[in-house]
VOBA-1610 file (N, C-alpha, C; in pm, whole numbers, padded with zeros to 5 digits, always signed):
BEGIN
Unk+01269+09546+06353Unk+01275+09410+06298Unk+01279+09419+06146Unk+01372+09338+06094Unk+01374+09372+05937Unk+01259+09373+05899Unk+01170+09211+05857Unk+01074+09214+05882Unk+00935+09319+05808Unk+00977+09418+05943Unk+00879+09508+05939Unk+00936+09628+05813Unk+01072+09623+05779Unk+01109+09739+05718Unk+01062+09670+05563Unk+01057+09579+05535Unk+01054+09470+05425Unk+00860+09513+05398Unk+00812+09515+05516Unk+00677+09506+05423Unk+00602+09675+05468Unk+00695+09755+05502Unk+00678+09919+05489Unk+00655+09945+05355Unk+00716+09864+05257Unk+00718+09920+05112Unk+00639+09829+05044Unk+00501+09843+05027Unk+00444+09733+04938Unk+00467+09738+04809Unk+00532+09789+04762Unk+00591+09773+04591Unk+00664+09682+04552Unk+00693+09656+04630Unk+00844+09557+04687Unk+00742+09446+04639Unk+00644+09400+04671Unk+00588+09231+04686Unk+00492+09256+04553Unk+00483+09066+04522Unk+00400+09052+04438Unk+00314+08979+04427Unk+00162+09052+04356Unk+00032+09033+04419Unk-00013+08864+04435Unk+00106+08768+04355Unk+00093+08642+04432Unk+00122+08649+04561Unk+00193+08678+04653Unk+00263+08667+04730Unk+00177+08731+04881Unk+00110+08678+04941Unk+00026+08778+05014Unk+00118+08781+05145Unk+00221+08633+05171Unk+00309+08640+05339Unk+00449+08534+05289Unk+00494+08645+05231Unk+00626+08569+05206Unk+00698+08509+05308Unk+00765+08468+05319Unk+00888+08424+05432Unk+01049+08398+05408Unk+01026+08389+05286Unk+01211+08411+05226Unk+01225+08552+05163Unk+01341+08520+05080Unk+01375+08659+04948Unk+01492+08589+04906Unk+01486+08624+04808Unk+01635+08578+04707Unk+01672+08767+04681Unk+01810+08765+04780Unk+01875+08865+04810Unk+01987+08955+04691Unk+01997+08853+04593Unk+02088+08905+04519Unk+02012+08951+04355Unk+01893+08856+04377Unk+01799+08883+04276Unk+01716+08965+04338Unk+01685+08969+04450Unk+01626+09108+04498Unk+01473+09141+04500Unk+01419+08986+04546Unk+01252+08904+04520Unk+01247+08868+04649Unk+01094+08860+04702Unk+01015+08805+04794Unk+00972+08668+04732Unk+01033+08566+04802Unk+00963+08431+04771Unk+00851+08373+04867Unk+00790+08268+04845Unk+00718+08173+04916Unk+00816+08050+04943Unk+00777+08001+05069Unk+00872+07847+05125Unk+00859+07758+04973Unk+00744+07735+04913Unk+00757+07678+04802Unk+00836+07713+04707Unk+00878+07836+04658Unk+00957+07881+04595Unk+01101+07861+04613Unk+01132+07876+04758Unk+01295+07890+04812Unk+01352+07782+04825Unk+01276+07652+04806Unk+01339+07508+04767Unk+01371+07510+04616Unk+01320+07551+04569Unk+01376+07551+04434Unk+01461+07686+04390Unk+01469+07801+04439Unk+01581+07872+04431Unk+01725+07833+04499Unk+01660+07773+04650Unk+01823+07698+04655Unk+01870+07523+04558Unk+01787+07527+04524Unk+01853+07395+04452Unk+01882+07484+04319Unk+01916+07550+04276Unk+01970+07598+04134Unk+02127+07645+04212Unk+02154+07680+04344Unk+02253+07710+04366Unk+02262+07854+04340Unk+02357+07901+04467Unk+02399+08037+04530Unk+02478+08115+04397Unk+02533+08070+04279Unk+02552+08147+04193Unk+02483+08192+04116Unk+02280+08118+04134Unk+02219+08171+04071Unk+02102+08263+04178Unk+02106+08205+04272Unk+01985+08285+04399Unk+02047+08232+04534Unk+02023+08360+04601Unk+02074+08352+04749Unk+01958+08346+04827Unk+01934+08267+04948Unk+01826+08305+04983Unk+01839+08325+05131Unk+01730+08391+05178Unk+01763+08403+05298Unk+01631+08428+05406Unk+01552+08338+05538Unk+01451+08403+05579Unk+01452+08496+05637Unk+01319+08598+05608Unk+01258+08742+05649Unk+01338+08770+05787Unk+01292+08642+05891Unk+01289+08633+05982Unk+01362+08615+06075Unk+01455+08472+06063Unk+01553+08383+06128Unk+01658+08415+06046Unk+01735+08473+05980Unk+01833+08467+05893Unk+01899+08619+05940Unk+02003+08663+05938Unk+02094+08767+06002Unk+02102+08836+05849Unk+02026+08977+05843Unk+02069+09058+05731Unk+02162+09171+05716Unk+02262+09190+05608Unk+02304+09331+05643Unk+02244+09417+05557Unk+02312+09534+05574Unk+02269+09663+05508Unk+02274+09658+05335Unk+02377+09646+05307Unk+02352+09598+05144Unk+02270+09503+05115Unk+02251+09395+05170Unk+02135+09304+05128Unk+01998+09365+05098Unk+01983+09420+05194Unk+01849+09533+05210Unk+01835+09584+05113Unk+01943+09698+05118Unk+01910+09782+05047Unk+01942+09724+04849Unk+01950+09618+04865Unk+01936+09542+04723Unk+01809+09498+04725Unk+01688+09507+04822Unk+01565+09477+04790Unk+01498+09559+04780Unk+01594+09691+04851Unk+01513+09849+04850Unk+01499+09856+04701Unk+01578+09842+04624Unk+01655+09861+04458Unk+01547+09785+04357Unk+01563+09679+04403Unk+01448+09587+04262Unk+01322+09495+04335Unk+01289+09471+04427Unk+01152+09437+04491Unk+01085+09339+04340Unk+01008+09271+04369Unk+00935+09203+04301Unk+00889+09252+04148Unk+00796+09385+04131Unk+00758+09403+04054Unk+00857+09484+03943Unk+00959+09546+03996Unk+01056+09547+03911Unk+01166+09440+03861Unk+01183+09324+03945Unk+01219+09191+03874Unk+01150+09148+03806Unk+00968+09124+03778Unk+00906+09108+03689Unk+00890+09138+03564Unk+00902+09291+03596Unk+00955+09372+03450Unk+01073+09286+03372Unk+01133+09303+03444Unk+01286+09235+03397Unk+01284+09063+03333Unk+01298+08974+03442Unk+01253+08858+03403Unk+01167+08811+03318Unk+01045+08883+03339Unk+00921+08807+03254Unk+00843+08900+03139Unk+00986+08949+03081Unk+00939+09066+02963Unk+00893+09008+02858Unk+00920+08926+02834Unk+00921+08808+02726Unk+00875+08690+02729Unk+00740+08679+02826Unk+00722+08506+02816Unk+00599+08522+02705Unk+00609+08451+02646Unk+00506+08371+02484Unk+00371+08392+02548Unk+00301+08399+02482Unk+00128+08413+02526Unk+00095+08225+02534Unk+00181+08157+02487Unk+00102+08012+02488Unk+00211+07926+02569Unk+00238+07992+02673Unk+00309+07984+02825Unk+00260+07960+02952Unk+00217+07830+02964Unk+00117+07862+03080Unk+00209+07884+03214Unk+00198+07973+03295Unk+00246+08078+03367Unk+00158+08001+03533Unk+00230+07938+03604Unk+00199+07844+03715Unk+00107+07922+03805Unk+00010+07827+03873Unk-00071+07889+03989Unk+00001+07796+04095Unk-00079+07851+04180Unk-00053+07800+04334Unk-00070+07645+04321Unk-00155+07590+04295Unk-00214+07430+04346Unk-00148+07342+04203Unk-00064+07433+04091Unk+00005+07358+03992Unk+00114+07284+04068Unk+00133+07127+03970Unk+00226+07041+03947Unk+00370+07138+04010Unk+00464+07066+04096Unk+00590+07114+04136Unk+00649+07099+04002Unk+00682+07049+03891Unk+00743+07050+03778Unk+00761+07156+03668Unk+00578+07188+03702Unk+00559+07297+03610Unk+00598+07452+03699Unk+00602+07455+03842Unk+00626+07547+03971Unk+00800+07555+03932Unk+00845+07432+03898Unk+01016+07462+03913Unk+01086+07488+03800Unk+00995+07508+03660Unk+01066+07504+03549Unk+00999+07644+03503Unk+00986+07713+03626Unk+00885+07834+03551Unk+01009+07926+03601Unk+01055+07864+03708Unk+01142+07980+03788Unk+01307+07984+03758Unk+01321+07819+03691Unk+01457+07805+03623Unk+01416+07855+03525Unk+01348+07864+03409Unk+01359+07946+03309Unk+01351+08084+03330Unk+01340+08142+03429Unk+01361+08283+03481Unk+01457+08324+03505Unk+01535+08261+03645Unk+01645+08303+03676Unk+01781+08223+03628Unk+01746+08102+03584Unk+01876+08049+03569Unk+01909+08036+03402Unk+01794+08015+03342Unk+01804+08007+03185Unk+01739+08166+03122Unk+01711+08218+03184Unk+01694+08363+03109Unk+01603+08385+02976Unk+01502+08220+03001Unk+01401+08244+02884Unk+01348+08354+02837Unk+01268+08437+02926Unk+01214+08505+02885Unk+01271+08669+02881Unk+01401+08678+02899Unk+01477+08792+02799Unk+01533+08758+02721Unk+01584+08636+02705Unk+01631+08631+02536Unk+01553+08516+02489Unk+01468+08535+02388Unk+01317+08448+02289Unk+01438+08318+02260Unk+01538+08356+02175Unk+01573+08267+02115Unk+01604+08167+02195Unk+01631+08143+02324Unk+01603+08033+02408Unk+01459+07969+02456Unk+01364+08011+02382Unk+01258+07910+02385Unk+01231+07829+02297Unk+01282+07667+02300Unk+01298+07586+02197Unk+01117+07590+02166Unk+01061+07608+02205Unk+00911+07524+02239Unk+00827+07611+02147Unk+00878+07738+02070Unk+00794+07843+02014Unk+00776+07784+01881Unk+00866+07734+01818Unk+00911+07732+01675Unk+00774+07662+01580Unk+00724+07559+01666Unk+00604+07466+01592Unk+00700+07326+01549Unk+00820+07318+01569Unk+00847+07236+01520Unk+00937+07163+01637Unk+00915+07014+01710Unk+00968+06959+01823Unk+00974+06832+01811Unk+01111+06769+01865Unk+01118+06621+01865Unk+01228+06566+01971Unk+01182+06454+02012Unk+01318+06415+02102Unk+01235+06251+02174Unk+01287+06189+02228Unk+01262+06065+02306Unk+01185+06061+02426Unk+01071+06010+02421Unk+01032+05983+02593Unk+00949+05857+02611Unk+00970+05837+02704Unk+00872+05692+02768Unk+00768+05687+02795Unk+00694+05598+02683Unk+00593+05583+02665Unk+00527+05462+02764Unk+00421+05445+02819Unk+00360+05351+02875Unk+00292+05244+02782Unk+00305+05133+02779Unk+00249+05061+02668Unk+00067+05054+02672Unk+00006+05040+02586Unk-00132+05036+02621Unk-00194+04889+02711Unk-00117+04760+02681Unk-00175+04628+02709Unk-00087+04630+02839Unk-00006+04665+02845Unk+00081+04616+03015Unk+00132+04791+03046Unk+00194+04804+03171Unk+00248+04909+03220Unk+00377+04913+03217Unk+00479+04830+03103Unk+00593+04892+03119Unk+00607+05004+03064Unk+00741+05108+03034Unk+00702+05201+02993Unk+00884+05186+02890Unk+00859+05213+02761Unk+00934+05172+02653Unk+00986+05334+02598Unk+01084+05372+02563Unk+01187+05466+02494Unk+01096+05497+02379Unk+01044+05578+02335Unk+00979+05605+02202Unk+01045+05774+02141Unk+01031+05739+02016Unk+01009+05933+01944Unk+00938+05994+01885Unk+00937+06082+01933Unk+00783+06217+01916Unk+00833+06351+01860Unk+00714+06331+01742Unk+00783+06416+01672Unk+00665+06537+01648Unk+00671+06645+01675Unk+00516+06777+01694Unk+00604+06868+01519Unk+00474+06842+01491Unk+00459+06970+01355Unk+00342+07012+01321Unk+00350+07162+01350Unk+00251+07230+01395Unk+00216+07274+01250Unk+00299+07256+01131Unk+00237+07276+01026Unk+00138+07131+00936Unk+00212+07032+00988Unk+00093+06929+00939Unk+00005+06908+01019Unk-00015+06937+01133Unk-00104+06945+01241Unk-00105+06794+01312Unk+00035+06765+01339Unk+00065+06593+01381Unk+00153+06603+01492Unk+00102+06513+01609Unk+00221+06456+01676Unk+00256+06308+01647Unk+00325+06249+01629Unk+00368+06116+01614Unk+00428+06053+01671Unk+00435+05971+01716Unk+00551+05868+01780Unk+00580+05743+01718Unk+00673+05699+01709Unk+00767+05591+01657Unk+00823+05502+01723Unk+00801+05354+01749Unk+00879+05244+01758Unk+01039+05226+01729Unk+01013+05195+01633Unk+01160+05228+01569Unk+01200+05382+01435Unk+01328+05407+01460Unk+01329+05549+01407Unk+01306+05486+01218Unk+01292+05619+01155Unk+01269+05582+00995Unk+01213+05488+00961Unk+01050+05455+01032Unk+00977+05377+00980Unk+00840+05434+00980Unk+00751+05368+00953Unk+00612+05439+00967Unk+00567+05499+01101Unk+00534+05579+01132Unk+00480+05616+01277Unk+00414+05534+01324Unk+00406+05466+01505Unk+00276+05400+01544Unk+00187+05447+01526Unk+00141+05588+01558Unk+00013+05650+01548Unk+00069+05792+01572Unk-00083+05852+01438Unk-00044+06026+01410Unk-00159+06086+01484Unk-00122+06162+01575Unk-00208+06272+01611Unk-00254+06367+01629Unk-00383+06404+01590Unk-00420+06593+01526Unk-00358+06678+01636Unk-00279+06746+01634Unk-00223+06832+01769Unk-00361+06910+01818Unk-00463+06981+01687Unk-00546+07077+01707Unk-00669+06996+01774Unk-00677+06852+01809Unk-00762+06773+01832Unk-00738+06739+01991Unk-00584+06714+02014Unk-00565+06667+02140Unk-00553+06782+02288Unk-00596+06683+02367Unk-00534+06790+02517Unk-00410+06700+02592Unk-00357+06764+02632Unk-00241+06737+02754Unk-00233+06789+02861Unk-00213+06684+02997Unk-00184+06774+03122Unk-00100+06693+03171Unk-00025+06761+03286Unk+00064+06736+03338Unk+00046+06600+03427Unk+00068+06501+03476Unk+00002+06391+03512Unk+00089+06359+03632Unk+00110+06396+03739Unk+00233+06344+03825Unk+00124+06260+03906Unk-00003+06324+03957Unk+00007+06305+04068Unk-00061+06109+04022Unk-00132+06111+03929Unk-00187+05964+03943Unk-00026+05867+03831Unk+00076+05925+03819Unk+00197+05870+03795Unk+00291+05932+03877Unk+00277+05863+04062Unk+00361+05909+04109Unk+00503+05907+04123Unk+00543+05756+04019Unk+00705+05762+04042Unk+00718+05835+03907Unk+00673+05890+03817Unk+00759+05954+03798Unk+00665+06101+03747Unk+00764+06225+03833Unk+00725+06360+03844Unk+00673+06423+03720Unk+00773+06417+03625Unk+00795+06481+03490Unk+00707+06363+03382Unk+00570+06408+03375Unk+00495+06315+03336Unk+00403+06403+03268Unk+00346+06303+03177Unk+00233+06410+03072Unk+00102+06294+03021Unk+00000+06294+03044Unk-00136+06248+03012Unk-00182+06305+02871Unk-00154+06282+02764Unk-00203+06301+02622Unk-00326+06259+02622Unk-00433+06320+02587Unk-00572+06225+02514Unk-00658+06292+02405Unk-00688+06207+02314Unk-00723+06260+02207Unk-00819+06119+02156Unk-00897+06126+02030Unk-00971+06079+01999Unk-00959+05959+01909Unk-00991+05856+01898Unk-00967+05737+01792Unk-01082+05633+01808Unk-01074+05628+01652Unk-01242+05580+01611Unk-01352+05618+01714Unk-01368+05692+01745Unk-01498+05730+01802Unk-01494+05749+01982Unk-01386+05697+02019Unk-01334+05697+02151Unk-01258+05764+02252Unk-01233+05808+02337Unk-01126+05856+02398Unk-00978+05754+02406Unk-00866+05821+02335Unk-00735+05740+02354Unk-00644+05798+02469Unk-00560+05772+02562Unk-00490+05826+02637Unk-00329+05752+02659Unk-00249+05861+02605Unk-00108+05838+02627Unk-00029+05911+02721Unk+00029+05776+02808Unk+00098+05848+02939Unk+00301+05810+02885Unk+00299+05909+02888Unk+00487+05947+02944Unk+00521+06046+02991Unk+00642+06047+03044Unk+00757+06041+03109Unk+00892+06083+03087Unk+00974+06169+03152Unk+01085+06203+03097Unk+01186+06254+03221Unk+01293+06148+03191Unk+01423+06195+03385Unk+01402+06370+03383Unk+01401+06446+03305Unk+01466+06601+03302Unk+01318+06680+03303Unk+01276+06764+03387Unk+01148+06814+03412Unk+01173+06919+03286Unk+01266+07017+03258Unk+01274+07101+03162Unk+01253+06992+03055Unk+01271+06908+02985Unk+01252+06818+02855Unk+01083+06791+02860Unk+00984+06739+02917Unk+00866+06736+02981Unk+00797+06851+02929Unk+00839+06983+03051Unk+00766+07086+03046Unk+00814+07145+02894Unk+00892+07164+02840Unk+00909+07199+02709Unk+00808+07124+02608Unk+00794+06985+02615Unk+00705+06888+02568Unk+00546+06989+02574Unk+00547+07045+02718Unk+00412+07065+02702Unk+00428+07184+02622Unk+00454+07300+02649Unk+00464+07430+02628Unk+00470+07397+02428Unk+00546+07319+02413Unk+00545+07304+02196Unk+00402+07273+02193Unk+00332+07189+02256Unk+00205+07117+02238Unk+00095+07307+02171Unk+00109+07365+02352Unk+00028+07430+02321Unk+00074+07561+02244Unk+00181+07585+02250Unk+00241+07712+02104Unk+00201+07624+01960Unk+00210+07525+01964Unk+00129+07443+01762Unk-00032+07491+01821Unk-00067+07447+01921Unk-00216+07478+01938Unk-00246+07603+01887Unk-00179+07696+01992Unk-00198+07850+01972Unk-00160+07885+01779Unk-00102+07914+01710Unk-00035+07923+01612Unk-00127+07870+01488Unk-00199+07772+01557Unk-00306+07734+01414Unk-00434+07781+01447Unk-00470+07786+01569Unk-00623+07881+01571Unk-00608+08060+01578Unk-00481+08069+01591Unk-00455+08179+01498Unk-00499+08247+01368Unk-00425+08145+01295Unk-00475+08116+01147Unk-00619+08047+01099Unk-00648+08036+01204Unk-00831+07959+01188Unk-00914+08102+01230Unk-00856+08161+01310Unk-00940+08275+01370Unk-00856+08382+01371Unk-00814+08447+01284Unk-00723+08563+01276Unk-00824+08685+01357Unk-00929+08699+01358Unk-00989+08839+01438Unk-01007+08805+01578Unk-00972+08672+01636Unk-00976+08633+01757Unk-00881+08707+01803Unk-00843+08697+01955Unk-00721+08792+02003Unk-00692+08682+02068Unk-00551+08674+02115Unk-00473+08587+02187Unk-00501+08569+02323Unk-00558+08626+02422Unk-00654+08651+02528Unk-00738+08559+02510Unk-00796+08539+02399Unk-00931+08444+02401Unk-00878+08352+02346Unk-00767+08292+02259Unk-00705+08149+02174Unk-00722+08077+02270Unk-00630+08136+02381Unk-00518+08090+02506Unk-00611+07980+02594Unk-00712+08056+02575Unk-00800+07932+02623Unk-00847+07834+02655Unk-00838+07796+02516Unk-00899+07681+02416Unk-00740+07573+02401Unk-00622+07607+02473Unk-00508+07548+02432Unk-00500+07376+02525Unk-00531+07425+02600Unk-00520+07279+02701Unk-00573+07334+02827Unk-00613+07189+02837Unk-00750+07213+03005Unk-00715+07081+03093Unk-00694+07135+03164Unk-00636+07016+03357Unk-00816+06936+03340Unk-00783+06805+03378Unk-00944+06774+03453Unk-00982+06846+03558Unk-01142+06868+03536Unk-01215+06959+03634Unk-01209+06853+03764Unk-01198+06710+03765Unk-01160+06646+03884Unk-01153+06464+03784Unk-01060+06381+03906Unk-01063+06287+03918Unk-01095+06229+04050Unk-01123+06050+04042Unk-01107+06039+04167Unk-01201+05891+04181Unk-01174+05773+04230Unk-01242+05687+04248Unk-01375+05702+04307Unk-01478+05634+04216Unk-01611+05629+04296Unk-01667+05486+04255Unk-01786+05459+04321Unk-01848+05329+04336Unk-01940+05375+04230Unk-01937+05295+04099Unk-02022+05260+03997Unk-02097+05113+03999Unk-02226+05158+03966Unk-02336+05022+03915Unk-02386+05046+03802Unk-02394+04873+03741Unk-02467+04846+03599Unk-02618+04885+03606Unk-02674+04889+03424Unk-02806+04920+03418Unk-02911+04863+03512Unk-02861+04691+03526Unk-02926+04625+03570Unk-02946+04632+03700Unk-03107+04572+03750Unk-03109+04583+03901Unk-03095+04481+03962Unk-02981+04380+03919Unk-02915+04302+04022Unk-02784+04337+04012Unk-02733+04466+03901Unk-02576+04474+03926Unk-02494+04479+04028Unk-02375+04452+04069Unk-02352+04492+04211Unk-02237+04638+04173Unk-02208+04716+04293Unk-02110+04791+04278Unk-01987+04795+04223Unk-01887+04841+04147Unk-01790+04813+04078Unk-01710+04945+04146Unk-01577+04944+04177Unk-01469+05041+04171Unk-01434+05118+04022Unk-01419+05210+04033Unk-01395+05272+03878Unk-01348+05434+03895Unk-01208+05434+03808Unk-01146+05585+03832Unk-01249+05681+03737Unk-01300+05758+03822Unk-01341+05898+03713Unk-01272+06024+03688Unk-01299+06076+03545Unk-01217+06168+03525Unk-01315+06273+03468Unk-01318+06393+03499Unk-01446+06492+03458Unk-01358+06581+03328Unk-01397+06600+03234Unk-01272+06659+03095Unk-01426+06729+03040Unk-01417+06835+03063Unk-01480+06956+03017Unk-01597+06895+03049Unk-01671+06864+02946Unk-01841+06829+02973Unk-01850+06713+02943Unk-01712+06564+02921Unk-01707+06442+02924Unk-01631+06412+03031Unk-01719+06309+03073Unk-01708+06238+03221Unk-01701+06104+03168Unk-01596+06036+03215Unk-01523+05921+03190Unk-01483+05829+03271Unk-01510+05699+03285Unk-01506+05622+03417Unk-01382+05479+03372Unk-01282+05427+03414Unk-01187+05356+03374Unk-01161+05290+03501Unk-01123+05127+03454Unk-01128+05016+03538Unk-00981+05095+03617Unk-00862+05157+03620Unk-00772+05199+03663Unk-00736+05310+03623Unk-00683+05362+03694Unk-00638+05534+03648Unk-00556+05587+03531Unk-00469+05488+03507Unk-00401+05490+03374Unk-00431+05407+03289Unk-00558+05350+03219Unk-00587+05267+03116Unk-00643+05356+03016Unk-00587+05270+02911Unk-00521+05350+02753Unk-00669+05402+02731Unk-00762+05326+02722Unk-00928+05371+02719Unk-01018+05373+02839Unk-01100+05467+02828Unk-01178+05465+02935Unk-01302+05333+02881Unk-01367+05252+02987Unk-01463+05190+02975Unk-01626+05276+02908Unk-01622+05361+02986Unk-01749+05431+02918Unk-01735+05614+02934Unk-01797+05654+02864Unk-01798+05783+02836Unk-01949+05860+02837Unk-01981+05982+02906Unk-02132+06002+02930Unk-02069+06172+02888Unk-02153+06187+02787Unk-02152+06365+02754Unk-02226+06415+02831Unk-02205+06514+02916Unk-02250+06596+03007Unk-02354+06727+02907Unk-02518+06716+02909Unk-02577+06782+02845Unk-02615+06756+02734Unk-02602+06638+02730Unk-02638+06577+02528Unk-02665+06377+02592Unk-02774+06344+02532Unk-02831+06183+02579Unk-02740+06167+02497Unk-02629+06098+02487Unk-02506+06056+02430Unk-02378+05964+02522Unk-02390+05864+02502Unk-02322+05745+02569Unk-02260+05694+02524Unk-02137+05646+02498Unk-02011+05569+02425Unk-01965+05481+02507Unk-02040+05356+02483Unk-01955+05228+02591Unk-01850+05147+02479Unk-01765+05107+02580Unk-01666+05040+02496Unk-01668+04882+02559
//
C-alpha cells in the first residue's frame, strides 16, 4: 500500500504533521486536509495534490517525495522568513493558515526578502474601518511608520489624521471569528485618555490584511530592538502582539445588591479583563487589572 511506503521514511514528514492524508506531489510535501484546500485553490500550476490513500499513484510521483519530503522543502521554502513573522499554529485564523502557504509556494516570500512588502517599517494602503457610533464600515487610509512610531488613519486623504497611534503601544489580532462576514479582519487596541480604544477592519484580499498585520509587528520588532539592543530576537518576538487569552459572553452584576444580571462580552488581554455591552464596541464598559486593586469604569 503506498501508504505504508510513504511513512517507512520518517524524514519525509514534518513534526507538525503527526497523520497526514494528502501530499502536494510536485512540491514533494505531506499535507493536512486543512492544508490541501488551500493548495488546491492556488491551482495545479502551483501544487498538485493528491490523497495518501484514495488517489492512484505512479512511480515518479513517489519517487518525487522519495527526493524532497517535508523537511527538505522547509529548508528550501522557509529559508528566509523574518523573525517578526508569525509562523501559523494549528487552532490559527484560516487567513493567517492560507497566506502562510501562498507566500511559500506561490509567492516565494521567503526565498526572495525583497518580496516582503511588510519588513521595510514603512506601510500604507486603504481598509474598512468600522465606525465607532454605528457599525457601518467606511473606506479609510492607514498609514504605519515605524520611525515616528505612528499608525494613522485618515478620513479624507491630505488632511489631518483622525487619530495617531503609538505602534510600540498598540496590539493587533486577527478578528474573524467575532467579525464573521468578513474573514480578513483585524481588532487594533490601544490606549486613549486612560482607556482601552478598539479599531475593527477589514480588507476583500486576505494577503492585504495579513501583510497589515505582519508591518504592525516588524515596526514593533525593529524599535525594541533599538530600545533593547542586548535583548535577542527570541525574546523581542514576544512582546510583538498577543491573541486574547479568551473571550466570550458571561452574566455580569452591579455593585449593588438589588442589581439584576446584565449580558456582557468579555475579553481576557494579558492581565486586563474587559467586559463590553457587545463584542465589537469601540470601548469596553469597564476594565479590572488582574493583580493590582485598579478599576477603570467608563
Amino acid at each position: 500500500m503506498i501508504i505504508k511506503k510513504f511513512k517507512s521514511l520518517n524524514k519525509w514528514f514534518n513534526n507538525n504533521i503527526s497523520d497526514p492524508e494528502y501530499a502536494s506531489y510536485n512540491i514533494g510535501i505531506f499535507i493536512c486536509a486543512r492544508c490541501s484546500g488551500v493548495h488546491r485553490q492556488m491551482g495545479v500550476h502551483i501544487s498538485k495534490v493528491k490523497h495518501l490513500k484514495l488517489d492512484r499513484w505512479e512511480d515518479s510521483q513517489v519517487e518525487r517525495m522519495r527526493e524532497v519530503g517535508n523537511v527538505r522543502a522547509k529548508m528550501k521554502f522557509e529559508e528566509r522568513v523574518p523573525p517578526c513573522y508569525r509562523i501559523p499554529k494549528e487552532d490559527d485564523p484560516q487567513v493567517l493558515v492560507e497566506q502562510w502557504i501562498r507566500a511559500k509556494y506561490q509567492r516565494g516570500e521567503f526565498c526572495y526578502p525583497e518580496r516582503q512588502l511588510y519588513v521595510s517599517g514603512d506601510f500604507s494602503g486603504f481598509l474598512m474601518k468600522r465606525g465607532k457610533e454605528d457599525s457601518r464600515f467606511r473606506s479609510r487610509k492607514f498609514v504605519l511608520s515605524e520611525s515616528d512610531d505612528t499608525l494613522k488613519y485618515y478620513i479624507v486623504e491630505n488632511r489631518e489624521p483622525k487619530a495617531v497611534l503609538r505602534v510600540s503601544e498598540l496590539n493587533v489580532i486577527f478578528a474573524p471569528q467575532k467579525m464573521s462576514l468578513y474573514p480578513n479582519s483585524l481588532q487594533i487596541s490601544y490606549l486613549k485618555d486612560g482607556t482601552t480604544r478598539h479599531i475593527y477592519v477589514y480588507h476583500s484580499e486576505g494577503e492585504v490584511i495579513t501583510n497589515w498585520y505582519m508591518a504592525i509587528r516588524c515596526a514593533k520588532l525593529h524599535r525594541l530592538q533599538v530600545a533593547y539592543p542586548s535583548a535577542s530576537e527570541s525574546e523581542l518576538v514576544q512582546f510583538l502582539t498577543e491573541d486574547f487569552a479568551k473571550e466570550g459572553w458571561l452574566w455580569k452584576t452591579g455593585p449593588k445588591v438589588s442589581d439584576g444580571f446584565k449580558k456582557r462580552w468579555f475579553a481576557l488581554d494579558n492581565r486586563k479583563l474587559m467586559y463590553h455591552d457587545e463584542p465589537m464596541d469601540a470601548n469596553p464598559k469597564g476594565e479590572i487589572f488582574i493583580g493590582k486593586n485598579h478599576f477603570v469604569p467608563t
